[in-house]
C-alpha positions as CSV (number, residue, x, y, z in Angstrom):
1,X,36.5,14.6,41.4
2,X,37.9,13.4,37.9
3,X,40.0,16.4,37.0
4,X,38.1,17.0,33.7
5,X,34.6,17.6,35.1
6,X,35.0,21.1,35.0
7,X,35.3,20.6,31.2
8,X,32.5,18.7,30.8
9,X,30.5,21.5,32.8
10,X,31.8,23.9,30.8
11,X,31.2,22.0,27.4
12,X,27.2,21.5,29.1
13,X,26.8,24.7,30.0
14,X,27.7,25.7,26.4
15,X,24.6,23.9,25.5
16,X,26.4,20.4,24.3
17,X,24.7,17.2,24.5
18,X,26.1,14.5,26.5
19,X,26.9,12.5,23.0
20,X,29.0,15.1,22.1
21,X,30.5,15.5,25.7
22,X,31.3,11.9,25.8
23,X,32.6,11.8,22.5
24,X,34.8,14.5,23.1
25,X,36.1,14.0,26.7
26,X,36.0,10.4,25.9
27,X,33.4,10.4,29.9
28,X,30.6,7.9,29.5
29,X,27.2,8.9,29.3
30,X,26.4,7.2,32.8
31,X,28.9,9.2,34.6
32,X,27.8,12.6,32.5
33,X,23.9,11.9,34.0
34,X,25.0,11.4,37.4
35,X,26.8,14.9,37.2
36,X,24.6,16.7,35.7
37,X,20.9,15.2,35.6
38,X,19.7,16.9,38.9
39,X,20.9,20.3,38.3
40,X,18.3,22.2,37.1
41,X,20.3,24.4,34.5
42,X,21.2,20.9,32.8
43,X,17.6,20.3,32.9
44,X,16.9,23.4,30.8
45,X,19.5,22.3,28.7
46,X,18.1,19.1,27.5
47,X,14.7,20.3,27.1
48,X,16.0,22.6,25.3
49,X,18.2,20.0,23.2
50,X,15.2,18.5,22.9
51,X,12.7,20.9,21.7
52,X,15.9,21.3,18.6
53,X,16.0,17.9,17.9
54,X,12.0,17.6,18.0
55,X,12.2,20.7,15.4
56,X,15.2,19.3,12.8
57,X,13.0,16.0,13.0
58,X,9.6,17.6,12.0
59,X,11.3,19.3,9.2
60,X,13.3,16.3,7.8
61,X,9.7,14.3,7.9
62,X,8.7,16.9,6.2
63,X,11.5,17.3,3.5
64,X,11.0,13.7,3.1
65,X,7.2,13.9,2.6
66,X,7.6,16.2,0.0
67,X,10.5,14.3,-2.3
68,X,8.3,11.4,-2.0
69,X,5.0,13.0,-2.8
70,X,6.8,14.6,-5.6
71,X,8.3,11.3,-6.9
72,X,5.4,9.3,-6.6
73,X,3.5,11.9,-9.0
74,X,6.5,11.7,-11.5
75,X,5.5,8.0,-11.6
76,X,2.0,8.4,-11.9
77,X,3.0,10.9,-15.0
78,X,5.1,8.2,-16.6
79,X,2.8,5.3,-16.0
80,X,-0.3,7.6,-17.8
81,X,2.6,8.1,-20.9
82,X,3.0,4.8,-21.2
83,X,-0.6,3.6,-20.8
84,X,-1.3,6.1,-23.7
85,X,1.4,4.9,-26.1
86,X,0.0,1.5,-25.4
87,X,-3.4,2.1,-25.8
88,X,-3.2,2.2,-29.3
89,X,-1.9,-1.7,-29.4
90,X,-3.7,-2.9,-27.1
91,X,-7.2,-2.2,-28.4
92,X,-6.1,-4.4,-31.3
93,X,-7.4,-7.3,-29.1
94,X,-10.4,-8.0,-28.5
95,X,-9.7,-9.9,-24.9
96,X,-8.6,-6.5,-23.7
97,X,-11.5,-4.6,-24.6
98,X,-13.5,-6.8,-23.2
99,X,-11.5,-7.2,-20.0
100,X,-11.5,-3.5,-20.0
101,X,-15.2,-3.1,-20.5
102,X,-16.5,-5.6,-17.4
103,X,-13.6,-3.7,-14.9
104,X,-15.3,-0.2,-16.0
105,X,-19.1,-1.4,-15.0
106,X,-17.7,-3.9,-12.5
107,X,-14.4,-2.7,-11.1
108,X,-13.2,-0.6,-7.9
109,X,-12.1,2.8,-9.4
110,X,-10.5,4.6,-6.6
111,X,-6.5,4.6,-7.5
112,X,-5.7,3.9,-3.8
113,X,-7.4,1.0,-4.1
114,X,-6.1,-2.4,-5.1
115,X,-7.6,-3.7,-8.5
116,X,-10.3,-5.1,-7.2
117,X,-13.9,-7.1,-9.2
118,X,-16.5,-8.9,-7.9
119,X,-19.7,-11.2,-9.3
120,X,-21.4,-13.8,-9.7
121,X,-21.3,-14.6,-13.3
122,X,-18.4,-17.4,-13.9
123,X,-18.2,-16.6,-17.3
124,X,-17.7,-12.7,-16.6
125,X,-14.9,-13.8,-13.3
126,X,-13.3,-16.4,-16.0
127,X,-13.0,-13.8,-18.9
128,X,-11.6,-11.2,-16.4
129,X,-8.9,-13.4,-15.1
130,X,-7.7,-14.2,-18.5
131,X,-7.3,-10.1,-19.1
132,X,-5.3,-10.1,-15.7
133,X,-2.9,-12.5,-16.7
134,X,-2.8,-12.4,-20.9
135,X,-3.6,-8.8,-21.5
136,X,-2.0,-7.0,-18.3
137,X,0.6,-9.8,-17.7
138,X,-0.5,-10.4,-14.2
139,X,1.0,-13.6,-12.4
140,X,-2.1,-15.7,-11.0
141,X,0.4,-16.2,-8.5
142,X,-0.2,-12.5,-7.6
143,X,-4.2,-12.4,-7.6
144,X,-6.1,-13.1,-4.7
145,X,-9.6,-14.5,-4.5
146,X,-12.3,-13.8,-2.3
147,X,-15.7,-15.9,-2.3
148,X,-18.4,-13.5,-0.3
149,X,-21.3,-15.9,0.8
150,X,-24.6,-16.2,2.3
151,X,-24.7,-18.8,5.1
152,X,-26.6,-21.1,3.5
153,X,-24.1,-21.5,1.1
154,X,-21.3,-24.6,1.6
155,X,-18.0,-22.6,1.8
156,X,-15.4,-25.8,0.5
157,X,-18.0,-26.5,-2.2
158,X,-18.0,-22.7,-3.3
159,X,-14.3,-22.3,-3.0
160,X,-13.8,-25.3,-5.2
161,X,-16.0,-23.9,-7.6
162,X,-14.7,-20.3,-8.1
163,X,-10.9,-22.0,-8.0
164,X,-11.8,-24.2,-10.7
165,X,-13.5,-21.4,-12.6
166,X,-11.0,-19.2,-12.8
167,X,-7.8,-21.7,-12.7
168,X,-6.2,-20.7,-8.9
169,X,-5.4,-22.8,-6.2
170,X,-7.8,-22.9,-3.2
171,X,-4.3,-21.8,-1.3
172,X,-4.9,-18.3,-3.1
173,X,-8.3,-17.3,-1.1
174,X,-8.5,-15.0,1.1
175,X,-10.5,-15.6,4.3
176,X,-14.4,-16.4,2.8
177,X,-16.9,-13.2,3.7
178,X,-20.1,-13.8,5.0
179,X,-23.5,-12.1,4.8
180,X,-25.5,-11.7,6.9
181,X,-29.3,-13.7,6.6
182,X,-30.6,-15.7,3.6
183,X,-30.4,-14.9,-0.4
184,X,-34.1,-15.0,-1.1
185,X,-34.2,-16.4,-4.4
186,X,-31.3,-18.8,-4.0
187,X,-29.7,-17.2,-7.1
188,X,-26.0,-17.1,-5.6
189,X,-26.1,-20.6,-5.8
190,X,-22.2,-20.0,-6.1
191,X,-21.7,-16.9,-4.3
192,X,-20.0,-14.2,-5.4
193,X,-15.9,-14.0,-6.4
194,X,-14.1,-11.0,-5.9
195,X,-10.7,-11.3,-7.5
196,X,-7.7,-8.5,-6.0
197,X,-4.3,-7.7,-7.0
198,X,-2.1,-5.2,-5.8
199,X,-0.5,-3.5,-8.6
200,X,-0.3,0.8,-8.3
201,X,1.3,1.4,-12.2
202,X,-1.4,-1.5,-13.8
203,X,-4.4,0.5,-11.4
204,X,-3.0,4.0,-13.2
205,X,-3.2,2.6,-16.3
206,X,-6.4,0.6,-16.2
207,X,-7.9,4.4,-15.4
208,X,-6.5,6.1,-18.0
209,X,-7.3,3.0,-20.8
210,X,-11.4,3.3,-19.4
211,X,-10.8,7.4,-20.1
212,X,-9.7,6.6,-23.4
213,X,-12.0,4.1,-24.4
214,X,-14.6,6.5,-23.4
215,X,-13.2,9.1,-25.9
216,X,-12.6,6.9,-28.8
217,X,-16.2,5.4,-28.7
């Protein structure tokens, strides 16, 4: 017997963990299990060692939950200042009015969401890209197209058209969605683009500019 095992039992029994008992009595780990991991009062101690550092885990999640629940709302604040002290500015040009009136009828308004349009009108896709990138500063680097087809539809001659349209490489798309059956009338001779960009402060303010807009009309 290693003459400082009756240490270690007594540094156990006093509830330590065999981190601290290691660290302490400079034993290893290994040798502290083989001691101690069949006896059934060390047993009690680790679930017991357990059940504390389940509890202290819970609580920091918690903590952590809360700070960043609490930070993300101070952002959300700041980003609805700023879109206000903007707004003014902004409606000064008419591309952002109009970019702002096709996402309110057109666009995804659920602020979890990414900012997200679809349709089949080129001219309406067109006009909205140039309010991503001129009005909100948007990268076309960062938007990503989606062309949602009926099966009937060619998918590369439908891809080429929407990425000429709207100016983005074909490299850009997302995975083409299809629907299900035949378009009756053959009007989607194009199918339909949906453009989407991830962008939480731009989504927080596109909400509160619509609000706005509403009010000042």
């Amino acid at each position: 017997m290693r003459d400082d095992k009756h240490l270690a039992i007594k540094l156990r029994k006093q509830g330590r963990s065999y981190n601290k008992i290691s660290g302490e009595l400079k034993i290893s780990k290994s040798t502290l299990s083989n001691w101690f991991s069949d006896i059934e009062w060390s047993k009690d101690i680790k679930k017991e060692l357990l059940r504390k550092a389940n509890y202290i885990a819970r609580k920091n999640l918690q903590r952590y939950n809360r700070k960043r629940k609490e930070k993300w709302e101070q952002w959300r604040r700041e980003a609805r200042q700023e879109a206000k002290r903007e707004f003014p500015k902004l409606t000064k040009n008419p591309l952002f009015i109009a970019g702002l009136m096709i996402y309110w009828g057109e666009g995804d308004s659920k602020i979890k969401n990414p900012i997200r349009l679809s349709n089949t009108d080129p001219r309406m896709i067109a006009l909205y890209t140039k309010f991503l990138t001129k009005c909100l500063n948007i990268p076309k680097g960062n938007l990503r197209p989606t062309v949602i087809l009926y099966p009937d539809l060619s998918e590369r001659k439908c891809i080429n058209f929407w990425a000429t349209t709207i100016g983005i490489p074909k490299s850009q798309f997302y995975k083409t969605q299809f629907i299900k059956g035949k378009h009756p009338t053959k009007r989607l001779s194009n199918g339909i683009c949906m453009i989407a960009c991830s962008n939480r402060q731009i989504k927080e303010k596109i909400l509160v500019w619509i609000d706005l807009l509403s009010k000042s009309l």
